[in-house]
NUKOL-163872 format. One record per residue (C-alpha): residue in one letter; x, y, z negated. Coordinates in steps of 0.2 Angstrom, whole numbers, plus 2048, in hexadecimal, padded with zeros to 3 digits. Layout:
<atoms>
a, X, Y, Z $
...
</atoms>
This chain:
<atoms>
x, 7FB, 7F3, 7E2 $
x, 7EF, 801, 7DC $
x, 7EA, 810, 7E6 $
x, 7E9, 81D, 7DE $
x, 7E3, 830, 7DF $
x, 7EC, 837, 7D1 $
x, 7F8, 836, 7C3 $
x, 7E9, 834, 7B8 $
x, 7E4, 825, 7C2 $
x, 7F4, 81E, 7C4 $
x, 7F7, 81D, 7B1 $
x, 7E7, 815, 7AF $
x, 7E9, 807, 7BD $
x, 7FB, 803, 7B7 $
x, 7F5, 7F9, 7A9 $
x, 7EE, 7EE, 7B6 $
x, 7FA, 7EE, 7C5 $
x, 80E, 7EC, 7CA $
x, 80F, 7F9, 7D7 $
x, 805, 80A, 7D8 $
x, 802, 814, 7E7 $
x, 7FC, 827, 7E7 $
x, 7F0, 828, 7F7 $
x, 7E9, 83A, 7F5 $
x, 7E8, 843, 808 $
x, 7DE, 851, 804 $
x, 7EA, 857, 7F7 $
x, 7F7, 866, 7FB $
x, 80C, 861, 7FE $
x, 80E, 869, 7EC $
x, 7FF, 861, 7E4 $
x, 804, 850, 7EA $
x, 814, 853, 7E3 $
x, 810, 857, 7D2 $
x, 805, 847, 7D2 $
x, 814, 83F, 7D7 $
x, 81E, 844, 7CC $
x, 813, 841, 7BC $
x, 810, 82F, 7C1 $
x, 823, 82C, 7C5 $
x, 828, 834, 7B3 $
x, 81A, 829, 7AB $
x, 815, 819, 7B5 $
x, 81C, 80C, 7AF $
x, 81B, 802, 7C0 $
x, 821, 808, 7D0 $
x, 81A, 816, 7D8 $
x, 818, 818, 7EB $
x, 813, 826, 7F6 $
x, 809, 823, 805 $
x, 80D, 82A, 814 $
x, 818, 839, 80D $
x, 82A, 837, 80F $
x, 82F, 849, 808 $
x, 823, 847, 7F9 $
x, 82C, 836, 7F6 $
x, 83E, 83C, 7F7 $
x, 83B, 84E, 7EE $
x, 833, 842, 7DE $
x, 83E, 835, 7DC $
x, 82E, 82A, 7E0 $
x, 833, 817, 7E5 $
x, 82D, 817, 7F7 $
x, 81E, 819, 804 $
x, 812, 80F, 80B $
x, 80E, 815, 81E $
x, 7FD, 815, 827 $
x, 7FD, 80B, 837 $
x, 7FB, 81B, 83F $
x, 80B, 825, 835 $
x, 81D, 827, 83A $
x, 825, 817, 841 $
x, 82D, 80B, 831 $
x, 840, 80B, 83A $
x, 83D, 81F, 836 $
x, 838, 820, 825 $
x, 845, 811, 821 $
x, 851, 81C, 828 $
x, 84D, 82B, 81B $
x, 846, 820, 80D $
x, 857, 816, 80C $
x, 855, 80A, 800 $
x, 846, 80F, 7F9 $
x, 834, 804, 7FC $
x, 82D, 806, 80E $
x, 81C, 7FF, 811 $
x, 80F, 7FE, 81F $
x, 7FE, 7FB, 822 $
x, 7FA, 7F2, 831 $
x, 7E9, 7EA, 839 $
x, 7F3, 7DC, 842 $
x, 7FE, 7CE, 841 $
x, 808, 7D9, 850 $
x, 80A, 7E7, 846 $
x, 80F, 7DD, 836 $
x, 81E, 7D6, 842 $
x, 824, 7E7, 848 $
x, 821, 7EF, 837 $
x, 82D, 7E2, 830 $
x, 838, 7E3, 83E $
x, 83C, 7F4, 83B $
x, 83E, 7F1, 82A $
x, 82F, 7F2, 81F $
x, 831, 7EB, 80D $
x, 81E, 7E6, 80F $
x, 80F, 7E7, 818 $
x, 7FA, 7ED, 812 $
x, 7F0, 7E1, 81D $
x, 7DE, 7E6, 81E $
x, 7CF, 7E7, 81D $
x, 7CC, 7D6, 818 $
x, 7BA, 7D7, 812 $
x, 7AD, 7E8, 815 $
x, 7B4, 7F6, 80B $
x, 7AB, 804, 805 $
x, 7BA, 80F, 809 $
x, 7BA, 80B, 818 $
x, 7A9, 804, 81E $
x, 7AC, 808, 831 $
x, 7B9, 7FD, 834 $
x, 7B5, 7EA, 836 $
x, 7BB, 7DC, 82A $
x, 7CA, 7D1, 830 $
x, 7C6, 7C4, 823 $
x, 7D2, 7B8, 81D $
x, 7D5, 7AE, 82B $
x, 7E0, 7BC, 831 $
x, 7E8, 7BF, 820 $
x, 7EF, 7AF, 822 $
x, 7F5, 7B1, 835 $
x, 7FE, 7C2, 82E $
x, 804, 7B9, 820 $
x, 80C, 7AA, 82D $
x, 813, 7B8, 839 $
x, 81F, 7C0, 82B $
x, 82C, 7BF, 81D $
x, 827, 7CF, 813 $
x, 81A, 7D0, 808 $
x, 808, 7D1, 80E $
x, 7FD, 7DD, 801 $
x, 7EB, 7D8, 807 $
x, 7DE, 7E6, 805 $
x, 7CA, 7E9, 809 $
x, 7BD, 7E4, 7FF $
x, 7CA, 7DA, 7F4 $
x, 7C1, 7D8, 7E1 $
x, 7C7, 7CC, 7D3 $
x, 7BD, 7BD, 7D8 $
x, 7C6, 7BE, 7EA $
x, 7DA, 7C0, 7E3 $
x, 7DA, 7AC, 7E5 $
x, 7D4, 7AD, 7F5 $
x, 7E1, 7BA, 7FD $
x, 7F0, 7AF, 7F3 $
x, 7EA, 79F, 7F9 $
x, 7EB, 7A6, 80B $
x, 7FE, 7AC, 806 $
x, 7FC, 7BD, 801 $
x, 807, 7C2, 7F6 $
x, 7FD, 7D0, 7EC $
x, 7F0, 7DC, 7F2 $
x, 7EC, 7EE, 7F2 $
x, 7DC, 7F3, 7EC $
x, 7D4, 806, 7E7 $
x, 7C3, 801, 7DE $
x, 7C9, 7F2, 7D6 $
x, 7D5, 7FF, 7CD $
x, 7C7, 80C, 7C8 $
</atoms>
């Protein structure tokens, strides 16, 4: 999964990805859409919001991926229908609930330092594999993921992972 910023970005990192998602929170309710809507018109992956239910439902984009902190999965599954709901958690705990409440997926993170984040402390891939043990759904792995450590995150049963930089 790419995170992207833009349409622009989007287009760019969808030669290299199966799933894009537009992450842009400084960006205005009408600007986000417009992204949106340019990336779901011409992406030829899927496109996911995060965090915006509204922006996903008014631009017939593919689903969300919610912060930890967001609206609670069993809500945006409940607007979203059908559509993608993800989650990204920091626990095996909150893996569980997220697919208890019906998450198609989980973003389980940081696994190595990040420069997006740098505050926040590693899990490391011992506890990718304990998330990847505690649930069905798919586990993205994120922080810190470059090519040479793709093996690493599959080999720990990840299914994907979720990246900005590697994308850029």
């Amino acid at each position: 999964m790419a995170i992207v910023s833009s349409a622009e970005a989007g287009l760019r990192a969808a030669q290299r990805a199966t799933i894009l998602q537009v992450r842009a929170p400084d960006l205005n309710t009408a600007v986000l859409e417009d992204e949106a809507r340019r990336l779901v018109a011409s992406s030829p992956i899927p496109v996911l919001v995060s965090s915006r239910c509204d922006v996903v439902l008014a631009c017939g984009v593919a689903g969300v991926n919610l912060p930890e902190r967001d609206i609670p999965t069993r809500d945006a599954r409940s607007l979203l229908g059908d559509r993608l709901v993800g989650r990204s958690v920091h626990s095996s705990g909150a893996a569980i609930e997220a697919e208890r409440d019906g998450a198609d997926f989980v973003i389980f993170g940081p696994i190595w330092a990040s420069t997006t984040h740098p505050e926040v402390v590693p899990a490391g891939i011992e506890a990718l594999s304990r998330v990847t043990a505690a649930v069905r759904i798919p586990v993205l792995a994120i922080g810190g993921v470059t090519e040479g450590r793709i093996a690493e995150c599959h080999a720990a049963g990840a299914a994907g992972f979720a990246a900005i930089r590697l994308f850029e």
